[in-house]
N, C-alpha and C positions, 0 to 999 in steps of 0.2 A: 190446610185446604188449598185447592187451585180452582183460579179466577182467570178470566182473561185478563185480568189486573196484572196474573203473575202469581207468587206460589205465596199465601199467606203465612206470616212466619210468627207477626202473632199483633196484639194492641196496645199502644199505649193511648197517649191524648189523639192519635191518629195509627190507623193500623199499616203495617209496615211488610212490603210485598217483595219477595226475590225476585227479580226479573229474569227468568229464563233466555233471554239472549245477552245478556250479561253474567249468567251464570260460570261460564267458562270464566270468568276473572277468580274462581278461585274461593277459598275462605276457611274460616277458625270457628271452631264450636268448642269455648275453653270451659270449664269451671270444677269447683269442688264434687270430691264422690257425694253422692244423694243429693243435689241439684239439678236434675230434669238436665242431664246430656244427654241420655239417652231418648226421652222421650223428645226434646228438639231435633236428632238426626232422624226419628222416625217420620217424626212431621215433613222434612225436608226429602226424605225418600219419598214419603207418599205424595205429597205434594210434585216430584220431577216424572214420579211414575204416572199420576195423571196429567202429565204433561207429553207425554209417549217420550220420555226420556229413560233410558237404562240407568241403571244405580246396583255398583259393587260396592258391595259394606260386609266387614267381619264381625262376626257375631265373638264379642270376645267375653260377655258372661253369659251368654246362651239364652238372654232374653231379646233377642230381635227376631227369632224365627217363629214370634207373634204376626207379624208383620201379614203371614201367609195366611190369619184369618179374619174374621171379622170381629170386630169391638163387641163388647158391651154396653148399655145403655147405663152407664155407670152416672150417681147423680152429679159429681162432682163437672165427671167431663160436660154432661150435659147444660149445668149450668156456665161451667167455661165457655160450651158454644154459642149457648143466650146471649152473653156476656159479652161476647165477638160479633154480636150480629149473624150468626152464622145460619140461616132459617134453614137451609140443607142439609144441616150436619147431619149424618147415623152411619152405624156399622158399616162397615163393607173391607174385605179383603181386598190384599195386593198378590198381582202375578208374578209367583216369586220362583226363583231354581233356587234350589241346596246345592251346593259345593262344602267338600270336607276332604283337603290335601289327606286323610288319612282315610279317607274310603267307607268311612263308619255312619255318621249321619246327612250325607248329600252323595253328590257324583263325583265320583274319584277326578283328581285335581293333579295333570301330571305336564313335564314338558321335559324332554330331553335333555341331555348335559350338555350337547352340543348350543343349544339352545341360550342354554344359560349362562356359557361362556366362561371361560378364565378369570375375567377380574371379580366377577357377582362371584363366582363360585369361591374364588379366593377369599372373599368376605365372608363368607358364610362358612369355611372353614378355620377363619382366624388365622391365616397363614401371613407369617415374614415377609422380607422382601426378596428373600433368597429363595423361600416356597414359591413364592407366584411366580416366581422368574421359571423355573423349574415344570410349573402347569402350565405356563404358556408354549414351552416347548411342547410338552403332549401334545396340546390340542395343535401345535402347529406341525409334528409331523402325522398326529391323525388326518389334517388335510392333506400333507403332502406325498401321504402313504394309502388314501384312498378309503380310512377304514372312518367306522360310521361310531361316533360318542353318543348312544342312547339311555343307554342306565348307567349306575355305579361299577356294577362288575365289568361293564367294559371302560371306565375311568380306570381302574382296579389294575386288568388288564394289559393297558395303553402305557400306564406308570412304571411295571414291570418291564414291558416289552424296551421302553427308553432307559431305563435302569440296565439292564440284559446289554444291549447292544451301544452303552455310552461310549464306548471306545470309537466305533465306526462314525456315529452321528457328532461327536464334538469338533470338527472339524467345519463343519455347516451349522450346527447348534451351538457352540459353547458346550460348557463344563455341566455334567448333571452326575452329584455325587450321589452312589446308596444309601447315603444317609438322611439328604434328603426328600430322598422318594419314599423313603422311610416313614420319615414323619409325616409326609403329609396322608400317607396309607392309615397310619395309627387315627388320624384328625378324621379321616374318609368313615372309619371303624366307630369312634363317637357319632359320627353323623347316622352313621345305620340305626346306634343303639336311641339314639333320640324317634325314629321311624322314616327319615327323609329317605328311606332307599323307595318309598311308595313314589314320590314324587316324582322321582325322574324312570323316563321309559314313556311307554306309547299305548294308547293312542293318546298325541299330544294336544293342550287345550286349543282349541281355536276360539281367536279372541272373538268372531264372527257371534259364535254362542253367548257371548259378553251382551251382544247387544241386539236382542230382542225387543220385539212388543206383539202385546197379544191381538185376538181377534177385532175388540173392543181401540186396540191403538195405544192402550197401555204399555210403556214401559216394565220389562221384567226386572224384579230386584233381585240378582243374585245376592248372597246370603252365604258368606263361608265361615262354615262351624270353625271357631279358634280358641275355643276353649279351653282343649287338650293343645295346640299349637300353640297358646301360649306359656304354654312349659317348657319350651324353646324360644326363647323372644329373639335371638339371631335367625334362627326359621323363617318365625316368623316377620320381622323387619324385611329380611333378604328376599322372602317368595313376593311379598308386597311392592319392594323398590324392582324385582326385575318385572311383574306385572306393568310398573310401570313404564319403562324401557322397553318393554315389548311393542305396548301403544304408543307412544313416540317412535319406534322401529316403524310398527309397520302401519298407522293409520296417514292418509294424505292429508297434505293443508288445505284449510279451509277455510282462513282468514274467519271472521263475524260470521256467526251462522245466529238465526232464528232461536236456537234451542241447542243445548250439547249434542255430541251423539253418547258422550256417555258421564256419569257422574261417579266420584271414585271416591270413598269414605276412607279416610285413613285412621283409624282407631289406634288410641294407646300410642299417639305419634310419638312420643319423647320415647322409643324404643329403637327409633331409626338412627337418632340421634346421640343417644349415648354412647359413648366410649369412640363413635366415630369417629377415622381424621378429618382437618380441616379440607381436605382437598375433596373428598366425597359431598361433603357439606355443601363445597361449593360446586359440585357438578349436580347434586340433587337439587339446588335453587335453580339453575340452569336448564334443566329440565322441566321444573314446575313453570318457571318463564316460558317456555317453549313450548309448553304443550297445550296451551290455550288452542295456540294456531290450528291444533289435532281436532280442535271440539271437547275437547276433554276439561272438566273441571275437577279440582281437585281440594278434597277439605278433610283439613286436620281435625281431631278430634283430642283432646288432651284437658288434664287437670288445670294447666295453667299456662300462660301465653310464653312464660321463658323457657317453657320446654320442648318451644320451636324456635330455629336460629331468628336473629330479628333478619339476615338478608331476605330468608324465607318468608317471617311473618311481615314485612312488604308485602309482598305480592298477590298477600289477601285481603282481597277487597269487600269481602262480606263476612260482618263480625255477627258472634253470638256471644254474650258473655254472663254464663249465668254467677251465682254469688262465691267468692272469694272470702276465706279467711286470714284475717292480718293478725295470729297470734305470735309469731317469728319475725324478725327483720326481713327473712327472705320471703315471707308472705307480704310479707309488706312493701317492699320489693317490688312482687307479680303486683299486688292491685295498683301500685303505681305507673306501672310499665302498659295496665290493660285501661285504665283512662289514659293516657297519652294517645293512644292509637285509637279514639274515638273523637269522632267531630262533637265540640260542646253542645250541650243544652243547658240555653240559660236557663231553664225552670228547676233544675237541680244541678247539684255537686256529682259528678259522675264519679271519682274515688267514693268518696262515700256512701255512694248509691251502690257500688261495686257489694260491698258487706253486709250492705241491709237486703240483698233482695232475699223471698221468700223462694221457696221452691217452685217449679214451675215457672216463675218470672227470671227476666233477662234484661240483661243490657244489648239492641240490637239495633246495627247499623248497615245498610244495603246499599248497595250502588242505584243512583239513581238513573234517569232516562240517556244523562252525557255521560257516562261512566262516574260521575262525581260521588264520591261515602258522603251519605246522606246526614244526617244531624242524627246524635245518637236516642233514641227512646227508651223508656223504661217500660218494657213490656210483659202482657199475660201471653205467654206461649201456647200457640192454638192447641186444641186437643186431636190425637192421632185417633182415625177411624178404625183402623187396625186394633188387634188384642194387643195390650202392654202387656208383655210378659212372654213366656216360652210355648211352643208348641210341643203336642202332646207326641209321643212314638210313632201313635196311630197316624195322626194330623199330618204326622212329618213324611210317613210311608205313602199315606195319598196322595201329599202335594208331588213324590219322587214319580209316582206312579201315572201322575198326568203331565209326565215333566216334558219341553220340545226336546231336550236331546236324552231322555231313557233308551238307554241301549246303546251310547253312541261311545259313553268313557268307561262304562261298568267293568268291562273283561277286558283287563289286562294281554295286549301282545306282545310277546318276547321274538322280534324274528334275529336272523342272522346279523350282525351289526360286529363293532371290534374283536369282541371276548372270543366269540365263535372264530372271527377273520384268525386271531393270532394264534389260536388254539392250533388250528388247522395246519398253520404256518410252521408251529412249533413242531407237530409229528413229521412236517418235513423237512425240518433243519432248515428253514429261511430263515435271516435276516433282516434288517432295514434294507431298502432298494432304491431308497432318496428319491428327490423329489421327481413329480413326474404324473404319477396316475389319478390326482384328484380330480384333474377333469376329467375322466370318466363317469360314467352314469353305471350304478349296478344293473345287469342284465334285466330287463324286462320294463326296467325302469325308464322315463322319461328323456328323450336326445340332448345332448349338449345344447344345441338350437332353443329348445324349449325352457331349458335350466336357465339361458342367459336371456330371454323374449320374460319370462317369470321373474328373474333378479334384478336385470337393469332395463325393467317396463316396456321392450318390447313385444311382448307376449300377452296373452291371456291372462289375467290373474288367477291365482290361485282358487280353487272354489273356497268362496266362506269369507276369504280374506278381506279384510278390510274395509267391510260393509256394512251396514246393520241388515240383522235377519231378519227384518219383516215379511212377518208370510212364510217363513220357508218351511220346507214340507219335511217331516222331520227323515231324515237317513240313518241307514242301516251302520255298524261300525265297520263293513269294510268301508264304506266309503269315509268315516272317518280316519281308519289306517290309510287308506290312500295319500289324505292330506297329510298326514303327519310322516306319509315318505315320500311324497313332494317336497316336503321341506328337508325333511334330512337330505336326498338329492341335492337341493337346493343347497347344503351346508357345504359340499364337498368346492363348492365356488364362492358361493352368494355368501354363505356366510364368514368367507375369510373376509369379504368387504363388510359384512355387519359389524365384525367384529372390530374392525377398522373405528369405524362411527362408533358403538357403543364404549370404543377406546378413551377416545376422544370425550367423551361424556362422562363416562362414572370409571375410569383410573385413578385410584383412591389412594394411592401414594404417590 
């Protein structure tokens, strides 16, 4: 529940409240499968959404897209809420969007290659360090050659075309062997057969859609099905960490703000983390430091606390820890390492307290009014208003159907972009033509003046950009294709400097 206290997360000998403008500090929601993780991240959604805060969470066993209706008057919950003092409690839905990177049960979830960049992309196809050398060339004479990275077939494309013409371009490029453009084509071909070719192409997400509230002032919960995504867990890690690089990319600082403007649930976090190198590692802690300043709060959600780096798990300052089993040494282990990072309470043994809790209860620690972690409580975890459990087809089609952006990602645009550009090229026996035409703007499209007023904030921002949408009036998808060729516009300059920064941040070897 939310109070003007702040977001009730649940009671012990004193009831223990999130503070929303300390929310941006971040936090961990750790414990064993069947120990109420899931129903404490619902709590904490519904809780930021009555707080007019946005909240992105992946539905990763397809019981969160309860969220979109109302509870039942269940005895249990009900006497939970007695129990809390909670004289208000009852049903009520949250304002929620569906998003489903595979187009099946929400609004198709896409963003360009250009977008997404060489090194993200290099991660998510598992490539060397002779492949990524080799992809960074593409995208860098796609800038220098003018031609626009929107889907796969123009990656496809671009590979060939720099494969084709290695002789002319090594000279200004370095060495780019057939082989391996090769491989990285074969790696391209896994990735179709997984489904990610839906992901990339246009119209592209705008993070703007991210951060809604309703008529009421409610924060929207997007909701992305990853049920099927996570049958891909490099997919899925990798669509998650560039989400996040997106909003570090393009949200402004905002030092201490009252409330986030948006809250970012990382589910099944130890999927980010496995098999990753240390230097990703440490550009993802770096990131999570950094983007408090965004407004952005950001909370892990995992089995158990060592399955987030300890630099990372620093920098979470609001713990949940529901029960822990010590049958292993390496369970033994985790419940030792998850008392350490709580403030004591002399009324009990916080290790030991770690394995006795019942279901539904928590070990839970918040930052207080000076940023200080509170002393840790042993608490009943409030009861969510929302339905626990999944929505119906039907439930699922209504909520699409009253959605703000229906109609804005549904129908796929394929325009003119690489594939077409060298196709073209190829019936006429062109070449490479070096560097030279990335500043240009394609025909119809926006002046160089506006590209550079857009990219280094002399201009008008972009519509959507960087705002939250309160209010906005829902648009048609040319206007969403516009925006997503503002930006590829945008890519032919602006983004050779993103890619700069985003270098700088997540270059993972």
């Amino acid at each position: 529940m939310s109070t003007d206290a702040g977001i009730l997360v649940g009671k012990g000998a004193q009831p223990v409240y999130l503070l929303p403008r300390l929310a941006n500090r971040h936090g961990l929601v750790a414990g064993a499968t069947g120990t109420g993780k899931t129903v404490t991240l619902q709590v904490l959604a519904e809780g930021f959404s009555r707080q007019g805060v946005p909240v992105f969470v992946a539905d990763v066993k397809g019981d969160l897209a309860g969220i979109s209706q109302p509870g039942a008057d269940k005895p249990k919950l009900v006497e939970r809420a007695r129990a809390l003092g909670l004289e208000d409690y009852g049903p009520e839905a949250m304002p929620v969007v569906f998003w489903d990177l595979f187009g099946e049960q929400g609004h198709p979830v896409r963003t360009t290659v250009s977008e997404m960049g060489p090194l993200l992309l290099g991660r998510l196809l598992e490539l060397n360090d002779t492949q990524e050398g080799v992809l960074n060339v593409a995208f860098r004479v796609a800038d220098d050659e003018g031609l626009l990275l929107l889907d796969l077939k123009d990656l496809r494309a671009m590979l060939s075309f720099v494969a084709e013409s290695a002789a002319s371009l090594r000279t200004t490029y370095g060495n780019v062997s057939a082989a391996t453009v090769g491989a990285i084509q074969r790696q391209l071909l896994v990735l179709e057969q997984q489904g990610a070719e839906r992901f990339f192409g246009e119209p592209a997400l705008d993070l703007g859609d991210l951060m809604r509230a309703d008529h009421r002032g409610r924060g929207y919960v997007s909701v992305l099905a990853a049920d099927r995504l996570m049958q891909s867990p490099r997919l899925y890690s990798t669509f998650l960490l560039w989400l996040l690089a997106e909003l570090f990319e393009e949200l402004p600082e905002v030092g201490d703000v009252d409330r986030p403007k948006l809250v970012f649930f990382f589910d099944e976090a130890h999927l980010l983390f496995n098999g990753a190198p240390k230097a990703l590692v440490e550009k993802v802690e770096q990131v999570v430091r950094l983007i408090r300043s965004k407004g952005v709060g950001v909370y892990f959600v995992s089995q158990s606390p060592l399955d987030v780096p300890e630099v990372i798990l620093g920098q979470l300052g609001n713990r949940v820890q529901h029960a822990l089993r010590a049958f292993t040494p390496r369970d033994q282990k985790a419940v030792r390492a998850a008392a350490e990072t709580f403030r004591p309470n002399p009324a009990f043994d916080t290790a030991a307290a770690i394995t006795e809790l019942a279901v539904g209860e928590a070990l839970v620690s918040t930052l207080d009014a000076k940023g200080t972690p509170g002393v840790v409580e042993r608490a009943l975890i409030a009861p969510p208003a929302a339905r626990l459990g999944p929505a119906t087809s039907e439930e699922r089609q209504a909520v699409l159907a009253a959605s703000p952006v229906r109609g804005l990602y549904d129908q796929a645009v394929d325009r003119e972009s690489a594939h077409e550009q060298l196709t073209a090229r190829a019936r006429r026996g062109e070449s490479a033509q070096g560097p030279g035409p990335a500043a240009e703007a394609p025909a119809g499209g926006p002046s160089l003046g506006d590209v550079l007023g857009g990219v280094l904030g002399g201009g008008q921002p972009a519509p959507g950009r960087g705002r939250p949408a309160v209010g906005r009036t829902r648009e048609g998808i040319g206007e969403a294709l516009a925006k997503s060729v503002a930006r590829s516009v945008g890519s032919q300059i602006g983004r050779q400097i993103v890619r700069g920064v985003l270098g700088a941040i997540f270059r993972g070897r």
